[in-house]
N, CA, C and O atoms as a GROMACS GRO file, in nm:
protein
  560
    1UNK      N    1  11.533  14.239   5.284
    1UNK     CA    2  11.592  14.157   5.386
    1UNK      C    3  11.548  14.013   5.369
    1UNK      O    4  11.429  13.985   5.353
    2UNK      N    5  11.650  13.914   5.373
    2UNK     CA    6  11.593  13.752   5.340
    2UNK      C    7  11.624  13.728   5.502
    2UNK      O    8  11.700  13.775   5.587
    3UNK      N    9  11.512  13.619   5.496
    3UNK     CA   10  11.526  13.578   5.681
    3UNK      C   11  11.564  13.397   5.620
    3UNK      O   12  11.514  13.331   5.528
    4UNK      N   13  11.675  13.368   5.724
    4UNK     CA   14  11.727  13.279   5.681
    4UNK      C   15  11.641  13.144   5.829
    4UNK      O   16  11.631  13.147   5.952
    5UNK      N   17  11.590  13.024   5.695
    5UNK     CA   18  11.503  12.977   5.770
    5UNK      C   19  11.564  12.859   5.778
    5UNK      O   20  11.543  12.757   5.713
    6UNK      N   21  11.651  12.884   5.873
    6UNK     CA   22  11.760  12.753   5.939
    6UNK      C   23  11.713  12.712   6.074
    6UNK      O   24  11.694  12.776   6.178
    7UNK      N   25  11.694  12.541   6.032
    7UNK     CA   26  11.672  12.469   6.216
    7UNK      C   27  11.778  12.432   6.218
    7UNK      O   28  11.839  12.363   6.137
    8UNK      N   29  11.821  12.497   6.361
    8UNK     CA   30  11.970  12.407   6.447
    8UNK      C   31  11.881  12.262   6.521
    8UNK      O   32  11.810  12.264   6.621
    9UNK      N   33  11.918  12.131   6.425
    9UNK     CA   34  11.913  12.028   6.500
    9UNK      C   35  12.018  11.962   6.546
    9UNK      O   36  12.129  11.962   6.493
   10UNK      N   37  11.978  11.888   6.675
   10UNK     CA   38  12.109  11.832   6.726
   10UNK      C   39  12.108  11.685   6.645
   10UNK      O   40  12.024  11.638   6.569
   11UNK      N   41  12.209  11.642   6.682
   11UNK     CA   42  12.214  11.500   6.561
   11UNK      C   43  12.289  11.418   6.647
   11UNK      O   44  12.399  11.469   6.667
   12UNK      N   45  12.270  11.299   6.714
   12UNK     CA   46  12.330  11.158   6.749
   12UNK      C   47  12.408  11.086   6.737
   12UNK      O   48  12.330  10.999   6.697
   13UNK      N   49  12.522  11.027   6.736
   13UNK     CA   50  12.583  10.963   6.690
   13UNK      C   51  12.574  10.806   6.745
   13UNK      O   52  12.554  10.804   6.867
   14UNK      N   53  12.584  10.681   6.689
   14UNK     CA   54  12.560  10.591   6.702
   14UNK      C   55  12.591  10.558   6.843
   14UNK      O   56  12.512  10.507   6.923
   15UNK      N   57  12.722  10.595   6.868
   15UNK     CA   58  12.732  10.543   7.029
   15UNK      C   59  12.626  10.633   7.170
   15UNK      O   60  12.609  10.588   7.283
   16UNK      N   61  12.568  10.767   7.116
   16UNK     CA   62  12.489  10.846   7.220
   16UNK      C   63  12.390  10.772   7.194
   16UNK      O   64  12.321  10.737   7.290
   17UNK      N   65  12.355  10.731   7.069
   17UNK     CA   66  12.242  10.651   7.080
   17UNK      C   67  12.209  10.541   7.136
   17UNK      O   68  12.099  10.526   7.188
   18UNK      N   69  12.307  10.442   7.134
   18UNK     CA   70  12.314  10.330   7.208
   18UNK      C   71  12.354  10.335   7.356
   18UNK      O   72  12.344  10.247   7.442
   19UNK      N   73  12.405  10.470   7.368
   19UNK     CA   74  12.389  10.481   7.535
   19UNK      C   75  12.235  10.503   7.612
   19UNK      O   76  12.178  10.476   7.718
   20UNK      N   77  12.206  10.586   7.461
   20UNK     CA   78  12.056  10.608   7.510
   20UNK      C   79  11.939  10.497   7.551
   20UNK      O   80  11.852  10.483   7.637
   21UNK      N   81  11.982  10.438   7.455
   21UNK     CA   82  11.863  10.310   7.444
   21UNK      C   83  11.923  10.255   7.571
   21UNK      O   84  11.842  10.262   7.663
   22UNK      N   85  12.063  10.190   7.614
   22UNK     CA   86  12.079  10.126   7.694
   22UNK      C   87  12.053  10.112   7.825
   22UNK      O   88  12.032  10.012   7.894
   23UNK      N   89  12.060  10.318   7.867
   23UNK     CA   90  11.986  10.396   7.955
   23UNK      C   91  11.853  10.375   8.041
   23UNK      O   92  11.819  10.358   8.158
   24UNK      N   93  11.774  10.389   7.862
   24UNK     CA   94  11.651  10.355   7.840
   24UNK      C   95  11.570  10.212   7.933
   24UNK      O   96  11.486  10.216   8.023
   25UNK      N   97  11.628  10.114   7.877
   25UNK     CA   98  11.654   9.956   7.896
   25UNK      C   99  11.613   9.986   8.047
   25UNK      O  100  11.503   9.998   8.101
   26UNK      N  101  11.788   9.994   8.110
   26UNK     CA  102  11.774  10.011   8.271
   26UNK      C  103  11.677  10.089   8.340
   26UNK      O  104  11.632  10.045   8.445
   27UNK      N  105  11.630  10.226   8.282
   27UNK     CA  106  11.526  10.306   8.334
   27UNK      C  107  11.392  10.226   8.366
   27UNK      O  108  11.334  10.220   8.474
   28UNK      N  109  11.353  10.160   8.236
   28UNK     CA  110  11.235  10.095   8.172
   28UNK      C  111  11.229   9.952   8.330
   28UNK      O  112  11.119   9.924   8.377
   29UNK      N  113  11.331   9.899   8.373
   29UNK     CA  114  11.333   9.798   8.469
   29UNK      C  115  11.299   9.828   8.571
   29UNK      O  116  11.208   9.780   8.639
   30UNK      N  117  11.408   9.962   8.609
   30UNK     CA  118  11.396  10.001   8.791
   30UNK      C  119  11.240  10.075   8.783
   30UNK      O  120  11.174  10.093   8.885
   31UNK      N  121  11.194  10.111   8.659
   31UNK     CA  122  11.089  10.220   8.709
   31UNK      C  123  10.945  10.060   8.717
   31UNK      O  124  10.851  10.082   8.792
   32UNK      N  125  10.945   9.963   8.663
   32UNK     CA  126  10.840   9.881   8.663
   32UNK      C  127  10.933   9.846   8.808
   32UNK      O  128  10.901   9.932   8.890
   33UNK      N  129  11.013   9.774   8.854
   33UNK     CA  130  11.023   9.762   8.991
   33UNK      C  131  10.964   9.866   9.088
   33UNK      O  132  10.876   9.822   9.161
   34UNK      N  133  10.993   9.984   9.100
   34UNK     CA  134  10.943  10.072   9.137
   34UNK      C  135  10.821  10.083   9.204
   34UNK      O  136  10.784  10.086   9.321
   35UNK      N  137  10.749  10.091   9.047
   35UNK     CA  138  10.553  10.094   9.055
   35UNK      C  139  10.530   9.957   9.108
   35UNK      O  140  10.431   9.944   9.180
   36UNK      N  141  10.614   9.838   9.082
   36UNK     CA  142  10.557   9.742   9.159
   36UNK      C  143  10.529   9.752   9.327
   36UNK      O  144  10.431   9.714   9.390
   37UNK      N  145  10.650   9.817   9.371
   37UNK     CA  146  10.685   9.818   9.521
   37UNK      C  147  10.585   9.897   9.591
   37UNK      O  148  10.542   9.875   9.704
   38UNK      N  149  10.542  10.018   9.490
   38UNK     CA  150  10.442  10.133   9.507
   38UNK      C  151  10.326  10.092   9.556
   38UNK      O  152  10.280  10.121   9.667
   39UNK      N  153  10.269  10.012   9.459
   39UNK     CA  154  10.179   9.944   9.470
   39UNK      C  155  10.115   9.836   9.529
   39UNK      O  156   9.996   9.807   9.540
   40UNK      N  157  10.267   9.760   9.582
   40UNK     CA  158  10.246   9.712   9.719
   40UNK      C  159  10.269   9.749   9.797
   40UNK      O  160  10.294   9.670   9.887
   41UNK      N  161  10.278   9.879   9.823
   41UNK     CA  162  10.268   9.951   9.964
   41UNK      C  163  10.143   9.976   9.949
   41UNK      O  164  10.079   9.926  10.042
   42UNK      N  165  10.054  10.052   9.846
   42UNK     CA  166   9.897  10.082   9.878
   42UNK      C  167   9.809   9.957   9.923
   42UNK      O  168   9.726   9.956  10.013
   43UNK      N  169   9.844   9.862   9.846
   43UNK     CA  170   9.750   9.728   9.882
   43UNK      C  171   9.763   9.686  10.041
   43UNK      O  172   9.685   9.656  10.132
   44UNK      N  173   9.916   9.701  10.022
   44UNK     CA  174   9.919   9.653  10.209
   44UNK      C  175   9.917   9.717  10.278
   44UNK      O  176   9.935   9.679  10.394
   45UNK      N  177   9.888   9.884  10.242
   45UNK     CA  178   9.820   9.966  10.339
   45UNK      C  179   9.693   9.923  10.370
   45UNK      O  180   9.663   9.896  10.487
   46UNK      N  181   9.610   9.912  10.274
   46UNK     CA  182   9.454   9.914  10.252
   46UNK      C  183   9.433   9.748  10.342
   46UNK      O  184   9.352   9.728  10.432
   47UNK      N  185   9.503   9.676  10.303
   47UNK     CA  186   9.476   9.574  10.400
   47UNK      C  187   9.517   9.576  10.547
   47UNK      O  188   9.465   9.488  10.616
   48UNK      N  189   9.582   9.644  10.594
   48UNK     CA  190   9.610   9.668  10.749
   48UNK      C  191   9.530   9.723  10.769
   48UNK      O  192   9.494   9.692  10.883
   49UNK      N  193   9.447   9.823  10.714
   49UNK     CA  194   9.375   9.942  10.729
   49UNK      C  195   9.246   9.880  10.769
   49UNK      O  196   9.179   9.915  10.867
   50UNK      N  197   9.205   9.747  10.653
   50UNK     CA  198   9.076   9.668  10.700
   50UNK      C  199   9.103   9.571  10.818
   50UNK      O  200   9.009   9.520  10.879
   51UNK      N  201   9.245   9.544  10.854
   51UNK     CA  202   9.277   9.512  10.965
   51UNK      C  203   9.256   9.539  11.104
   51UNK      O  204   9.256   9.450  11.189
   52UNK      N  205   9.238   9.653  11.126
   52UNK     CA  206   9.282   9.728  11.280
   52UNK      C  207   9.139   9.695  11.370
   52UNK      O  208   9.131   9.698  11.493
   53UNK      N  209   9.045   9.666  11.287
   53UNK     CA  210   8.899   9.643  11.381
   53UNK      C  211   8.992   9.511  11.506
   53UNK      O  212   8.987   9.511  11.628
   54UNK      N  213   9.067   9.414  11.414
   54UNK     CA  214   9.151   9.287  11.478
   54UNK      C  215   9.231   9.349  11.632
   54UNK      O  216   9.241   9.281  11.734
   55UNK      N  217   9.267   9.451  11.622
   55UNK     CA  218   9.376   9.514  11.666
   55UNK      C  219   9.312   9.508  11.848
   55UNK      O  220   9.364   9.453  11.946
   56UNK      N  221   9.205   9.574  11.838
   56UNK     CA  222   9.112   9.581  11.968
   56UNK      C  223   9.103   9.433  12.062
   56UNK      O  224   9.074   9.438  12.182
   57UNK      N  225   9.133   9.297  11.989
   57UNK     CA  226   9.103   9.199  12.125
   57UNK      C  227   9.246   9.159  12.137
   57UNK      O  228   9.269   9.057  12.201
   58UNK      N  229   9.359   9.236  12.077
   58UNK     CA  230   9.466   9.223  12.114
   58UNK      C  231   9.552   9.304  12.229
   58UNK      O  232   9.564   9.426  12.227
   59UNK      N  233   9.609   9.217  12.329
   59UNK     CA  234   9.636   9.290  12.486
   59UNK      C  235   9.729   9.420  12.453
   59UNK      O  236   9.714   9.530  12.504
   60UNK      N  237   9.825   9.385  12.361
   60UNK     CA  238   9.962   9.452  12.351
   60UNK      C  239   9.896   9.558  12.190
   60UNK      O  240   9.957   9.654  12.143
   61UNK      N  241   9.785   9.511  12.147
   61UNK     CA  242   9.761   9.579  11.991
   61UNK      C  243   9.662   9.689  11.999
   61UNK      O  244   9.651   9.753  11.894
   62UNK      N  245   9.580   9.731  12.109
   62UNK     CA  246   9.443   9.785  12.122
   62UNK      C  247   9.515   9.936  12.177
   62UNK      O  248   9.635   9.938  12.202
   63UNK      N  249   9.441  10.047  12.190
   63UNK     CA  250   9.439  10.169  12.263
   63UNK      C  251   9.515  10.249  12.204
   63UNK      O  252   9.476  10.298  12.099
   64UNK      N  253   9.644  10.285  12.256
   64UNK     CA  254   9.748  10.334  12.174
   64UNK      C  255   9.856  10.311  12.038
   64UNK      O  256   9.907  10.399  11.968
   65UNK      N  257   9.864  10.221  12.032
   65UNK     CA  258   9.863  10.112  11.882
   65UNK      C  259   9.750  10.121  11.788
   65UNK      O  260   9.789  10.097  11.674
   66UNK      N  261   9.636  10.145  11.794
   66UNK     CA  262   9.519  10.142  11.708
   66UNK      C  263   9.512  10.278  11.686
   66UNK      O  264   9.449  10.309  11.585
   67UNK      N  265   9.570  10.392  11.768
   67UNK     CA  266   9.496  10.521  11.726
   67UNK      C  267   9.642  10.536  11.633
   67UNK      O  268   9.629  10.566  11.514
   68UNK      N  269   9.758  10.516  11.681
   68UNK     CA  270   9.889  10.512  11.626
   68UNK      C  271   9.881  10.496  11.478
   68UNK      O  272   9.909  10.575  11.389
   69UNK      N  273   9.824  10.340  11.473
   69UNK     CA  274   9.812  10.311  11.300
   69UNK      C  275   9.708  10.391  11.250
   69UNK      O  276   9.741  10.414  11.134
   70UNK      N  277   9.600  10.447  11.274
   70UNK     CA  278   9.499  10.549  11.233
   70UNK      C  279   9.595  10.658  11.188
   70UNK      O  280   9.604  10.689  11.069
   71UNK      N  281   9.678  10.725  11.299
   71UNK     CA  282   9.763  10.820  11.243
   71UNK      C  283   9.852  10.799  11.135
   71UNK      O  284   9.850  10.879  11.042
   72UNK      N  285   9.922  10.714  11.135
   72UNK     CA  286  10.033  10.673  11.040
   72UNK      C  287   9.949  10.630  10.899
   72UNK      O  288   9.940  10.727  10.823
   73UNK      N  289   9.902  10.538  10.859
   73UNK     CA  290   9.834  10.524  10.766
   73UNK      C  291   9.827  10.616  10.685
   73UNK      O  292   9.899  10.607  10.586
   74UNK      N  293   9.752  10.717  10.697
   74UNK     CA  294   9.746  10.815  10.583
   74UNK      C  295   9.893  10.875  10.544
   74UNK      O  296   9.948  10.896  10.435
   75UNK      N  297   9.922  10.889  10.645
   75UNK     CA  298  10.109  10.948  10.630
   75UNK      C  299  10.144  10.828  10.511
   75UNK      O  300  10.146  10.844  10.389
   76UNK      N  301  10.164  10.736  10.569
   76UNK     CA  302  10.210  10.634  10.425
   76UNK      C  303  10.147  10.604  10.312
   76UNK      O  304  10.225  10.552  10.232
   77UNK      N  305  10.000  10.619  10.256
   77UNK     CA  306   9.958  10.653  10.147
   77UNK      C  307   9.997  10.793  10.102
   77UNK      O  308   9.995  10.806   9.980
   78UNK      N  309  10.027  10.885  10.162
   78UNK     CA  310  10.086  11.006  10.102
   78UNK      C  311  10.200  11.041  10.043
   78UNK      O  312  10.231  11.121   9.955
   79UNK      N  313  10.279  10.929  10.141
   79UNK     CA  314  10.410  10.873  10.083
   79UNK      C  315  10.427  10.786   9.927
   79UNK      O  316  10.487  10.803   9.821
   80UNK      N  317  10.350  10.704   9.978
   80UNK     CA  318  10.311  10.607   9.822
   80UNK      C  319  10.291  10.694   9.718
   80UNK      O  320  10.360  10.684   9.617
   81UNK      N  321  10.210  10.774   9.730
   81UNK     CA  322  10.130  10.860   9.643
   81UNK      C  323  10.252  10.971   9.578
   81UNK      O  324  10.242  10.982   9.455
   82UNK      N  325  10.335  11.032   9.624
   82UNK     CA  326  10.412  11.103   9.629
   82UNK      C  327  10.550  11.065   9.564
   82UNK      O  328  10.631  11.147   9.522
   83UNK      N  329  10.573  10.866   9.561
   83UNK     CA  330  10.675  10.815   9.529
   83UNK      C  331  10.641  10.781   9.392
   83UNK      O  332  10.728  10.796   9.307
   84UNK      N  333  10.530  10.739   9.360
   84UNK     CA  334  10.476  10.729   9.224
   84UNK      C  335  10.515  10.782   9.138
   84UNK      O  336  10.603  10.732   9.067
   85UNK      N  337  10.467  10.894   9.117
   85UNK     CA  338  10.522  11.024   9.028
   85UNK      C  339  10.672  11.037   8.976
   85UNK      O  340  10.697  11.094   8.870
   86UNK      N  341  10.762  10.985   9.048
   86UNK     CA  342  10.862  11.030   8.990
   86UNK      C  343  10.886  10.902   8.903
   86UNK      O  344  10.942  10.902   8.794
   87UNK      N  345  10.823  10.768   8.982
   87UNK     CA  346  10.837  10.629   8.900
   87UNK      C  347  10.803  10.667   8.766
   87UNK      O  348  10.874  10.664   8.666
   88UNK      N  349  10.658  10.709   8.783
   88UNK     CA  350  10.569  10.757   8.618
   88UNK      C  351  10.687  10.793   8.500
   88UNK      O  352  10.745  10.748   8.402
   89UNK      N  353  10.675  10.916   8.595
   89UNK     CA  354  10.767  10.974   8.444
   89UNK      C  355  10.894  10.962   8.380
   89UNK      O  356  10.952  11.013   8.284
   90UNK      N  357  10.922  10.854   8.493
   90UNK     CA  358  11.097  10.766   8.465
   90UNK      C  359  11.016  10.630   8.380
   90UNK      O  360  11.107  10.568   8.326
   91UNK      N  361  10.907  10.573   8.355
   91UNK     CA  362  10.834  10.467   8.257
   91UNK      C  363  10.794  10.536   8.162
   91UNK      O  364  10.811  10.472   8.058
   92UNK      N  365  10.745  10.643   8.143
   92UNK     CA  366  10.707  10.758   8.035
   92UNK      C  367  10.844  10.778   7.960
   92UNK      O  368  10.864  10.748   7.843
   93UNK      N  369  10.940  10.837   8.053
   93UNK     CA  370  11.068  10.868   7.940
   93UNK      C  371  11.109  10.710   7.914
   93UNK      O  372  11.099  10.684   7.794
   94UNK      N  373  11.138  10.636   7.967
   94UNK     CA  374  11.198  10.507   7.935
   94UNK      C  375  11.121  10.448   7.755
   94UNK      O  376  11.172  10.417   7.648
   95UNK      N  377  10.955  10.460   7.813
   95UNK     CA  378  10.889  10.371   7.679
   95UNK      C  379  10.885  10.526   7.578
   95UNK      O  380  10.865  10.506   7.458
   96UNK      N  381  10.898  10.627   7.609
   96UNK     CA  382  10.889  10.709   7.475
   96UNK      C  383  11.001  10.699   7.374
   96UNK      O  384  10.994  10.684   7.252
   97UNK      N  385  11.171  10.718   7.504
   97UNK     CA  386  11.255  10.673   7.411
   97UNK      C  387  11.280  10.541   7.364
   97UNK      O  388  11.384  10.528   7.300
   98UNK      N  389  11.199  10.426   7.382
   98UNK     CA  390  11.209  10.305   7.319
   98UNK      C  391  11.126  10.333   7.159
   98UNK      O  392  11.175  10.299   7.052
   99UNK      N  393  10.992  10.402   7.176
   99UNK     CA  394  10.954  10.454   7.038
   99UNK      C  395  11.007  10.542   6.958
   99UNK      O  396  10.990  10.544   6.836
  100UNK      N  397  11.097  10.644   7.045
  100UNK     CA  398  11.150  10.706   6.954
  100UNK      C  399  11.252  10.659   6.893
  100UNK      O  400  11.285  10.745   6.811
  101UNK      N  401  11.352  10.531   6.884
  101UNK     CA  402  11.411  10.464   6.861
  101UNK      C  403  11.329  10.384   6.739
  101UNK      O  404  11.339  10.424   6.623
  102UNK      N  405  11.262  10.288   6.768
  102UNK     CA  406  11.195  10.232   6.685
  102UNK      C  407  11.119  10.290   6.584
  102UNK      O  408  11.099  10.222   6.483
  103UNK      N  409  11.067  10.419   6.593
  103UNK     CA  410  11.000  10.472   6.471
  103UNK      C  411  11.069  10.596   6.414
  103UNK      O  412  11.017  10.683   6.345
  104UNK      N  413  11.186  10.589   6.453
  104UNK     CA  414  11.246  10.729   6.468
  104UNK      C  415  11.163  10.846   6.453
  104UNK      O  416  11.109  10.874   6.346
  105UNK      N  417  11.151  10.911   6.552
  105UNK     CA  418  11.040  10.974   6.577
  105UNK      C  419  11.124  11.056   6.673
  105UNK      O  420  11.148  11.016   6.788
  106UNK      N  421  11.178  11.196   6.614
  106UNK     CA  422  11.208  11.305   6.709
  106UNK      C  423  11.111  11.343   6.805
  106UNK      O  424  11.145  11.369   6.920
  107UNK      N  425  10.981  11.349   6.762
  107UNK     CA  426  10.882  11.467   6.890
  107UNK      C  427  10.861  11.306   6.996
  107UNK      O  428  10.833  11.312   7.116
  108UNK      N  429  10.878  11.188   6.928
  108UNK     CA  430  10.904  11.103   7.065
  108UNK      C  431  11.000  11.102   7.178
  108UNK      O  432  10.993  11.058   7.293
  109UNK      N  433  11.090  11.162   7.112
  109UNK     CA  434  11.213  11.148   7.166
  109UNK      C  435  11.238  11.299   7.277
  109UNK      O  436  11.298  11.327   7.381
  110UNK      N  437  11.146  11.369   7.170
  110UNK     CA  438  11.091  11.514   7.258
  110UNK      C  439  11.042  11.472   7.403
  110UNK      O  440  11.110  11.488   7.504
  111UNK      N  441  10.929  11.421   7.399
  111UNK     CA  442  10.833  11.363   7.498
  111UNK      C  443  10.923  11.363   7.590
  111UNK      O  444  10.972  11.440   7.672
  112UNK      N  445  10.939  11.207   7.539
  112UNK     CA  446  11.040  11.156   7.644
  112UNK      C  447  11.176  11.243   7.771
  112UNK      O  448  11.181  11.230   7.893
  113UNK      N  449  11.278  11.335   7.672
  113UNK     CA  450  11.283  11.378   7.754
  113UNK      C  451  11.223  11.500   7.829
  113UNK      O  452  11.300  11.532   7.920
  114UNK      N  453  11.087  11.598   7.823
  114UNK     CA  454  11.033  11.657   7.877
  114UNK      C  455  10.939  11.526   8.007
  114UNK      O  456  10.866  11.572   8.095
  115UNK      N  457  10.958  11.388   7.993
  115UNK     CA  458  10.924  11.304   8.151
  115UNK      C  459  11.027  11.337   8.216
  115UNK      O  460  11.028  11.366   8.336
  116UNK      N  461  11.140  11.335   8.127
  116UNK     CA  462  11.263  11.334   8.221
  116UNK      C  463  11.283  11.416   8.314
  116UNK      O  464  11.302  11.384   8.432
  117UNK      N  465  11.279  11.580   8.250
  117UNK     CA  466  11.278  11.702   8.326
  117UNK      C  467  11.174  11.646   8.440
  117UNK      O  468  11.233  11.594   8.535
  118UNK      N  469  11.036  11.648   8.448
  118UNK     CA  470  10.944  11.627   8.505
  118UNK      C  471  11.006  11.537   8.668
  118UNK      O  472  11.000  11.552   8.790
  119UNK      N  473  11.067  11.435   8.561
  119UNK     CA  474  11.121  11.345   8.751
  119UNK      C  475  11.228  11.419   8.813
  119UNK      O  476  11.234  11.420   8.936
  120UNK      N  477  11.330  11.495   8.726
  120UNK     CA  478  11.385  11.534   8.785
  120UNK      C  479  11.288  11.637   8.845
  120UNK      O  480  11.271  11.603   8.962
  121UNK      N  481  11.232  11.725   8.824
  121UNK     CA  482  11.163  11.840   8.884
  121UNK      C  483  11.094  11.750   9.017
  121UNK      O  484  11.088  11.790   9.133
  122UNK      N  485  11.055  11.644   8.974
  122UNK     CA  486  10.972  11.607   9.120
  122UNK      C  487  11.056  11.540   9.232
  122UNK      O  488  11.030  11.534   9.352
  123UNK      N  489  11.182  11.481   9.152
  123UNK     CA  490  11.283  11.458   9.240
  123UNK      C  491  11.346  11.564   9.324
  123UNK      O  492  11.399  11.538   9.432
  124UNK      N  493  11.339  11.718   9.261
  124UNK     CA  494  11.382  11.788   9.370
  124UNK      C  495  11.289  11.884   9.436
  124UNK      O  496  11.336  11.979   9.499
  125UNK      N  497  11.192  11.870   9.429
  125UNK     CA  498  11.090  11.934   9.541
  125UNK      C  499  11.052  11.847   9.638
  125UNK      O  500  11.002  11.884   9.744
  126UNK      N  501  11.070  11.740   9.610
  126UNK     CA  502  11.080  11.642   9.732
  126UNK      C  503  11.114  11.657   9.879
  126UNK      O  504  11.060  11.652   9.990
  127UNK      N  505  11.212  11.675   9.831
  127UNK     CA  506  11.334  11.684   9.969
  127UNK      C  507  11.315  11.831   9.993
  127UNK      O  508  11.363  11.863  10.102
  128UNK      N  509  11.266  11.918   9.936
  128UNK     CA  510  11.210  12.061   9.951
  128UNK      C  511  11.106  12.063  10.097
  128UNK      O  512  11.138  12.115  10.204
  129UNK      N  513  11.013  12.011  10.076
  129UNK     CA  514  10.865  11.980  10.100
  129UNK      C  515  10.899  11.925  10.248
  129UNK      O  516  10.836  11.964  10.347
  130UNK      N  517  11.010  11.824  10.254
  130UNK     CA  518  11.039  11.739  10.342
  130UNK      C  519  11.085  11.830  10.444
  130UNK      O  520  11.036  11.874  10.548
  131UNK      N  521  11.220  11.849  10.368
  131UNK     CA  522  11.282  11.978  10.449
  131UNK      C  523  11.169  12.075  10.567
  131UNK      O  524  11.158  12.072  10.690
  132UNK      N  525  11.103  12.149  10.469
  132UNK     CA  526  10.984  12.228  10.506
  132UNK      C  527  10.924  12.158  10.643
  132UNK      O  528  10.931  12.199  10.759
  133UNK      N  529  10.860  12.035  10.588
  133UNK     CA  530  10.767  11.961  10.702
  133UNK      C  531  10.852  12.010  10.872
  133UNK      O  532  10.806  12.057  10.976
  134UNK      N  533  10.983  11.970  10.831
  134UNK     CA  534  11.046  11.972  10.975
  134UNK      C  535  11.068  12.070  11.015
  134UNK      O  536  11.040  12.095  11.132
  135UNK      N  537  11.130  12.172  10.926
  135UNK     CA  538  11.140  12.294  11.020
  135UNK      C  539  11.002  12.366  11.092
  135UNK      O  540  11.004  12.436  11.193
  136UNK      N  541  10.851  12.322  10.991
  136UNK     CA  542  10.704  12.354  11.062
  136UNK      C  543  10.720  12.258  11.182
  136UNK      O  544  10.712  12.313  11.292
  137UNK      N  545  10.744  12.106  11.182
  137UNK     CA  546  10.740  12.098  11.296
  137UNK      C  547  10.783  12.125  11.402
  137UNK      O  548  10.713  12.142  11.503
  138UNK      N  549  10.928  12.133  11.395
  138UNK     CA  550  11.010  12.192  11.482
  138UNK      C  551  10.945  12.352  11.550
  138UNK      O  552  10.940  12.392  11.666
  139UNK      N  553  10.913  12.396  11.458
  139UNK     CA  554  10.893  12.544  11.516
  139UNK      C  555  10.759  12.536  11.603
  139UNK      O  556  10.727  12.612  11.695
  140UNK      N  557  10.692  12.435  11.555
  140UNK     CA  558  10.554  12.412  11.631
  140UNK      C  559  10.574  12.268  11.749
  140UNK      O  560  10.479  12.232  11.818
   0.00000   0.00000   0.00000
């Protein structure tokens, strides 16, 4: 018996490719916008956060407003934290397929899209999770 030692590769054609890269391009922008925005949500959490001692000689800012932002706060770093991730791996696939382009480099191009799967995967447990939250609250 001969075992026939054939790889099925897929193969590109100039225009998938240049959709790809172009893809790429736009991915590579919104996802650094993204992490920027991310990241100024943590900073200007962390600075309200060293804020709130302020909050107390204020008439309308003290008592229920101060325990308020105590509560919320962490809710919105969890948020931050949570929005990240999908940024990541949309800058991961973006700069892998820019190398895999440039060095032609299939297992780059691999990478890349196994980020992809990844955001999508985190893109849809998202709204999973969310979902969830409400119907626990609701029921409670």
């Amino acid at each position: 018996m001969e075992e026939k030692s054939e790889e099925n590769e897929l193969s590109l054609s100039e225009s998938a490719k240049d959709h790809l890269r172009t893809a790429a391009n736009w991915v590579y922008v919104i996802s650094i916008i993204g992490l920027i925005v991310v990241m100024y949500g943590v900073l200007r959490l962390f600075y309200d956060y060293m804020n709130l001692s302020k909050w107390d000689d204020v008439p309308s800012g003290g008592g229920v407003g101060y325990f308020m932002a105590m509560a919320i706060l962490p809710i919105l770093l969890l948020i931050c934290v949570v929005c990240f991730f999908p940024l990541y791996y949309l800058y991961k696939f973006s700069s892998n397929v820019r190398i895999a382009f440039r060095d032609d480099d299939s297992e780059a191009l691999e990478d890349s899209f196994r980020y992809l799967k990844l955001h999508y995967i985190t893109i849809g447990i998202s709204p999973l999770c969310v979902i969830v939250y409400f119907l626990v609250v609701s029921i409670f």
